[in-house]
C-alpha positions as a printed Julia matrix, in Angstrom:
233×3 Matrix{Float64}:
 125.83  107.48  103.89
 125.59  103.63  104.4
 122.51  101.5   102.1
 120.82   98.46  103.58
 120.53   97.13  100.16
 121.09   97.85   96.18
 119.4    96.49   93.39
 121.47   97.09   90.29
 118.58   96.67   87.9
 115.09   97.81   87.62
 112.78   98.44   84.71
 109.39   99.22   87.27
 109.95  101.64   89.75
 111.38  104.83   88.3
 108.8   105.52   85.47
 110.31  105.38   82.11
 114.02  105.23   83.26
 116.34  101.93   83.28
 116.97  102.5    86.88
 119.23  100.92   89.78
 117.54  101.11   93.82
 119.25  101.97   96.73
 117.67  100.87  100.27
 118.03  103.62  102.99
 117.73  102.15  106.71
 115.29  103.21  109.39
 111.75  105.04  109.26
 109.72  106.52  111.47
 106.44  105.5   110.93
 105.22  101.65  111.52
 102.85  101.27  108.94
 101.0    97.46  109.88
 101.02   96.99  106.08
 104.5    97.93  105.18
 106.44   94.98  103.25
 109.97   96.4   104.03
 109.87   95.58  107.7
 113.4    94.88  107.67
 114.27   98.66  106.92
 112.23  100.38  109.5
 114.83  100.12  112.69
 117.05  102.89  112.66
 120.29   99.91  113.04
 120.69   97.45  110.84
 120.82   94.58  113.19
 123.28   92.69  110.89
 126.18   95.32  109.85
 127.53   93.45  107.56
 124.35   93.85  105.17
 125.2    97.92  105.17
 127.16   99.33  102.03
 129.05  102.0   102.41
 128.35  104.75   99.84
 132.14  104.93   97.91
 130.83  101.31   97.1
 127.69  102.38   96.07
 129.31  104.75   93.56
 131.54  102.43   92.71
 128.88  100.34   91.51
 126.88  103.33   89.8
 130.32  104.14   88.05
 130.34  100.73   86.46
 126.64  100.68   85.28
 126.25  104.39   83.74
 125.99  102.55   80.07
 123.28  100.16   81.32
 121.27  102.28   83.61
 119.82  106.32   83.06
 118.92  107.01   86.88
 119.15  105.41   90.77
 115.76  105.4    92.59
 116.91  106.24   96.14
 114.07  104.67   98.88
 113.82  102.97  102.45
 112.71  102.9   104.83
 112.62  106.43  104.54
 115.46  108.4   102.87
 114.67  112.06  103.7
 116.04  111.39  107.43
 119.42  110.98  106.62
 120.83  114.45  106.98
 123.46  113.62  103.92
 121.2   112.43  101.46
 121.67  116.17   99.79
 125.7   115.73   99.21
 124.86  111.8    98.11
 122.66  112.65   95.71
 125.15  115.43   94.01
 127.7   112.62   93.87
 125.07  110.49   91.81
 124.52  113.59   89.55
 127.77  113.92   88.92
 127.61  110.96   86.95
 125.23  111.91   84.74
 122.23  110.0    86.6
 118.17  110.95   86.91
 117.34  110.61   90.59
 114.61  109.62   91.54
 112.68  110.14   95.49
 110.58  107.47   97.36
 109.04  109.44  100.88
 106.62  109.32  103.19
 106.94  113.28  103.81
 107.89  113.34  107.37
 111.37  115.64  106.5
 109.6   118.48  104.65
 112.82  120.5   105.02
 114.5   118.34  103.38
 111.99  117.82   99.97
 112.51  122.07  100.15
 116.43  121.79   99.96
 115.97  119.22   96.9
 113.88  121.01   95.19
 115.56  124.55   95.39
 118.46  122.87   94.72
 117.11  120.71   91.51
 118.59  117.36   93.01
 115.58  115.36   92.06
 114.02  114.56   88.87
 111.15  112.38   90.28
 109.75  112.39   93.38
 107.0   109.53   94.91
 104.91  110.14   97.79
 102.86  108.03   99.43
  99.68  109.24  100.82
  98.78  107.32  103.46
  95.23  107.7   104.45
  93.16  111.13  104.65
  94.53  113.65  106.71
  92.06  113.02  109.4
  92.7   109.4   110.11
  96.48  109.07  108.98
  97.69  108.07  112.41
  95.7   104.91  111.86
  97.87  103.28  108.89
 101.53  105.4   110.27
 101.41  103.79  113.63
 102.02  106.55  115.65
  99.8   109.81  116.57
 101.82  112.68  116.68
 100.42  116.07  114.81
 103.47  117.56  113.99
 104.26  114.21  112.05
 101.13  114.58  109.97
 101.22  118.26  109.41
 105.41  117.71  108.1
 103.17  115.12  105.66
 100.85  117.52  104.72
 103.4   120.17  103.99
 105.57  117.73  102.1
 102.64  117.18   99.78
 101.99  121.03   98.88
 105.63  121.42   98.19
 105.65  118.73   95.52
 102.78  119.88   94.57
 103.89  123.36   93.69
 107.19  122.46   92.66
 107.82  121.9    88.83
 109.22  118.48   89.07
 107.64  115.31   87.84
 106.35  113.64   90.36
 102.91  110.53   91.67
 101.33  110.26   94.74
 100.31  106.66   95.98
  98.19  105.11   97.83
  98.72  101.31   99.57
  95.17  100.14   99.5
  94.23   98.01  102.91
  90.19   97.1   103.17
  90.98   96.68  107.19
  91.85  100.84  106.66
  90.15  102.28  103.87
  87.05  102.2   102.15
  86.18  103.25   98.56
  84.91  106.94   99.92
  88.18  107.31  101.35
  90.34  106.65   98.3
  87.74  109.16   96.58
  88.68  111.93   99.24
  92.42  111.55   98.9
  92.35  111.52   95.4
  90.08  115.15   95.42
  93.39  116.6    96.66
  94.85  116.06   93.49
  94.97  118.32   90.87
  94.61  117.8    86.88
  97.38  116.4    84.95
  99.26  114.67   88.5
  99.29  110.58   88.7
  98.13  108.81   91.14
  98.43  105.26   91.83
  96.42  102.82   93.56
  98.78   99.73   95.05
  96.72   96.88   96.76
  98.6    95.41   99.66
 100.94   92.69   99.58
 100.59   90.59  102.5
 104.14   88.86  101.88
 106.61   89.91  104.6
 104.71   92.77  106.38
 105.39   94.59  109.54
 102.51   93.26  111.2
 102.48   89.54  110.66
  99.05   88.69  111.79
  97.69   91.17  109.43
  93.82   90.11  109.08
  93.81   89.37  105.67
  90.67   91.32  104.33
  88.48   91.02  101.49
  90.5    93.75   98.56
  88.32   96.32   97.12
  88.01   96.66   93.63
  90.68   98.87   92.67
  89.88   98.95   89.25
  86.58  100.01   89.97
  87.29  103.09   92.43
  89.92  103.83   89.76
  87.48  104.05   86.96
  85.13  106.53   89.54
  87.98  108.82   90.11
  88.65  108.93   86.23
  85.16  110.04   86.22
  85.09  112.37   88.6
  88.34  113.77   87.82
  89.0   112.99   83.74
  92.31  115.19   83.8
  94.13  113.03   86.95
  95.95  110.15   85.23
  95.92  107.2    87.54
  97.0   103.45   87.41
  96.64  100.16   89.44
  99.2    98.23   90.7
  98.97   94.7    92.18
């Protein structure tokens, strides 16, 4: 595999785990909100950026007494048919692993989960089912059914795992973080994440009043006192 980026340090995004990131290139969704815009093309458009993955390891070698896991994201990681014999490598270190998706590749969240090579996994959820064409860019039902199915596999697998939610005002409403959050069941996270309008895909963004996360975060507690949730700005 080749990276589009690695971040040897990070205390924040694998959840209790000094962690390293690696960047995977190319998604398929074009989500106007997205801030990696950069990682969505399938080609790097400057090669020398890419790393190739003995350097990677290299690099993961050196750092096993400083960091406890590698967070692998994108982009989206699941399309890269050898993510499966990459992420054995990084177990073979002795590293936690942890899985940013979208859920397009539900085949391949079923071949790391049979096969244990996760210890985290991250979804984001991007809308409710019925309108999640309008935040994904594209509107294609097979793309949004692999989503779905993605979701009730981590869902029913035994692995730790949070769903998220990127919070636009120009997208959702308040009722509609309250519907995607009904699909959760107790003792799951969820996490609320307001947009960032720094670097997005769509440049000319409107830049909407935020709702109150805090406040559709308290009604979900509410509603549903055994889902543990969290805001992130």
């Amino acid at each position: 595999m080749q990276f589009a980026g690695f971040q040897p340090l990070s205390l924040l995004d694998y959840p209790g785990v000094i962690s390293s990131i690696l960047f995977t290139q190319g998604c398929p969704f074009r989500c106007v909100y997205c801030h990696n815009p950069e990682l969505i093309p399938l080609q790097n458009s400057d090669i020398k950026n890419l790393i190739d993955e003995e350097i990677v390891l290299q690099h993961l070698q050196k750092r096993k007494h400083l960091v406890e896991g590698v967070c692998i994201t994108g982009g989206e990681p699941t399309i890269h048919p050898r993510l499966p014999a990459f992420i054995k490598k990084v177990k073979a270190l002795g590293l936690l692993v942890k899985l940013d998706t979208n859920g397009i590749s539900p085949h391949m969240i079923k071949e790391l989960i049979n096969e244990r090579l996760v210890d985290f996994i991250a979804m984001d959820l991007k809308h409710t089912w019925e309108r999640y064409s309008d935040v994904i860019g594209i509107n294609q039902k097979k793309a949004i059914e692999n989503c779905r199915a993605t979701f009730e596999l981590i869902q029913k697998s035994s692995i730790p795992h949070e769903f998220r939610t990127t919070v636009y005002s120009g997208l959702h409403s308040k009722e509609d973080i309250l519907t995607i959050a009904q699909q959760l069941q107790a003792g799951e996270n969820y996490a609320l994440q307001a947009i960032r309008y720094d670097s997005l895909y769509d440049p000319e963004l409107p830049k909407t009043q935020q709702l109150n996360l805090e406040e559709i975060a308290n009604e979900i507690c509410h509603l549903q006192p055994r889902l543990h949730i969290e805001v992130r700005r």
